[in-house]
C-alpha positions, 0 to 999 in steps of 0.5 A, spaced: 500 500 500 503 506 497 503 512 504 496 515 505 496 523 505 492 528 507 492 535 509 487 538 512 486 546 512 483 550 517 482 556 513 486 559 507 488 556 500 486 560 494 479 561 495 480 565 502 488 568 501 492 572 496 498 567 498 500 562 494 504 558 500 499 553 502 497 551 496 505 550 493 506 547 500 500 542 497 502 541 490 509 540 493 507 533 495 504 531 489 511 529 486 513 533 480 508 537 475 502 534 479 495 532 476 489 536 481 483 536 481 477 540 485 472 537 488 466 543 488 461 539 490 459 542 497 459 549 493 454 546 489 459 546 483 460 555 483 462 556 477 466 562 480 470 557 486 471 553 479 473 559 476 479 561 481 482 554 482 484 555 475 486 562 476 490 560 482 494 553 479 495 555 471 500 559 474 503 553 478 507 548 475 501 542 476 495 540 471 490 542 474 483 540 473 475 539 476 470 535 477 462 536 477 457 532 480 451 537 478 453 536 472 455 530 471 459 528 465 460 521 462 467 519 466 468 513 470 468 517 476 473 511 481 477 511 474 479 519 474 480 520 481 485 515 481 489 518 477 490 524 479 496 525 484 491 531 489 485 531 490 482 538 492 476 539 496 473 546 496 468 549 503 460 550 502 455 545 505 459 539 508 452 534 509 449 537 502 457 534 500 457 528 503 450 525 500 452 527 494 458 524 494 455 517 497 449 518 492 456 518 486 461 513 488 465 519 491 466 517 498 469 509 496 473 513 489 476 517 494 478 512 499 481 508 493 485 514 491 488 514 498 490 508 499 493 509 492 497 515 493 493 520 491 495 526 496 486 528 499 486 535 501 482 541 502 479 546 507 473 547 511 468 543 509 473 539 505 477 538 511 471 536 517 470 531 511 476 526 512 475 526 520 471 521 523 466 528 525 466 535 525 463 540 527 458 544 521 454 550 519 450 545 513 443 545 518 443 553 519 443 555 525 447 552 531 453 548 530 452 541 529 456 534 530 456 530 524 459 524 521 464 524 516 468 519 513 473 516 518 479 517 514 482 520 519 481 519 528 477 524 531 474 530 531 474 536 527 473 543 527 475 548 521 475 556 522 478 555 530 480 563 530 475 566 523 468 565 526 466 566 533 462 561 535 466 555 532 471 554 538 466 555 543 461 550 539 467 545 539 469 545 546 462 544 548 460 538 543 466 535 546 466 537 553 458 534 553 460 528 549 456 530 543 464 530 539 469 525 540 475 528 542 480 531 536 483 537 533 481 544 531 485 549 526 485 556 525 485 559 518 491 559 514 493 552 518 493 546 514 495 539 518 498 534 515 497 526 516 501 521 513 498 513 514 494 517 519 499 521 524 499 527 523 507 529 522 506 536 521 502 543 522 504 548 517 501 555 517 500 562 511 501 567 517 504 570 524 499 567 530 495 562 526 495 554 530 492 548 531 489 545 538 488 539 540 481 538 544 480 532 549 477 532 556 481 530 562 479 527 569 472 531 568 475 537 564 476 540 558 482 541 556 485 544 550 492 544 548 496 548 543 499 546 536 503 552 533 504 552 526 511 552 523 510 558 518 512 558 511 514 564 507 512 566 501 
């Protein structure tokens, strides 16, 4: 079995930032002159999020692509996937994402991607969806658990400094056991797991961390995971 890798991102990438690091960092791990695919399913396909993928990797050495479920064409989904070296999924409605994915074949592709070699990587509702769960704003409303795919142990939680309400979401999920425990991550913050470990956290700016969250003898407990910064 080739190393498994995924790299989950708080926050950031070419849809939030104007810095190229996190994805270079993401591409750098797919070999040389990488092929990578969006996945924009949680975003309903938006043309425009499609749009800035492309604005973002034709100006860096891969052979960037896409691939749309809203309007689906004739390709074997399982087959296209797993020729890609990354795999790139874009935020929007995490739980709309996943029951398309089922209804598709997307899920069982992917894990066959991964068990191939294909890097998995992805932001906000593409990072909650490798987790066993992860805290969502797909219901609208309160922050909600849901179960993902179980690539990776634990809980998740994205967005940790970039919306108010996510880190007190996520401690009380956890602390009432409505969440396994896991780990949160801040905007800019990309956690990357090779065979299932994480081996390491990087960072697109200044203050930007991971936390592990998890209760201990009845408290909820939170440790701090600084990110190792990149430069541009």
């Amino acid at each position: 079995m080739s190393s498994q890798q995924i790299i989950a991102l708080g926050g950031g990438g070419f849809s939030m930032e104007s810095s190229p690091v996190l994805d270079d960092y993401i591409l750098r791990q797919g070999g040389n002159n990488p092929r990578i695919c969006f996945l924009g399913t949680a975003s309903g396909d938006s043309e425009s999020y499609i749009t800035r993928f492309y604005q973002r990797f034709a100006q860096r050495e891969c052979q960037p692509c896409h691939l749309e479920l809203f309007r689906r064409d004739g390709r074997d989904i399982e087959a296209f996937l797993c020729s890609q070296d990354v795999i790139y999924v874009g935020g929007g409605n995490t739980v709309n994402m996943l029951a398309i994915w089922q209804l598709h074949g997307v899920d069982q592709a992917l894990k066959k991607a991964l068990n191939s070699g294909t890097v998995l990587c992805g932001l906000s509702a593409g990072s909650i969806c490798w987790f066993e769960a992860g805290v969502t704003d797909s219901f609208g409303g309160d922050l909600q658990p849901y179960p993902c795919l179980g690539f990776l142990s634990g809980s998740h939680c994205p967005h940790y400094d970039g919306e108010e309400n996510r880190r007190p979401a996520y401690q009380g999920l956890i602390k009432h056991g409505r969440l396994s425990p896991g780990i949160a991550a801040d905007d800019g913050v990309g956690l990357h797991y090779l065979n299932g470990e994480l081996i390491r956290v990087v960072s697109s700016r200044r203050g930007a961390s991971a936390y592990r969250v998890e209760m201990k003898e009845g408290r909820l407990v939170e440790h701090c995971v600084v990110g190792e910064l990149l430069i541009e």
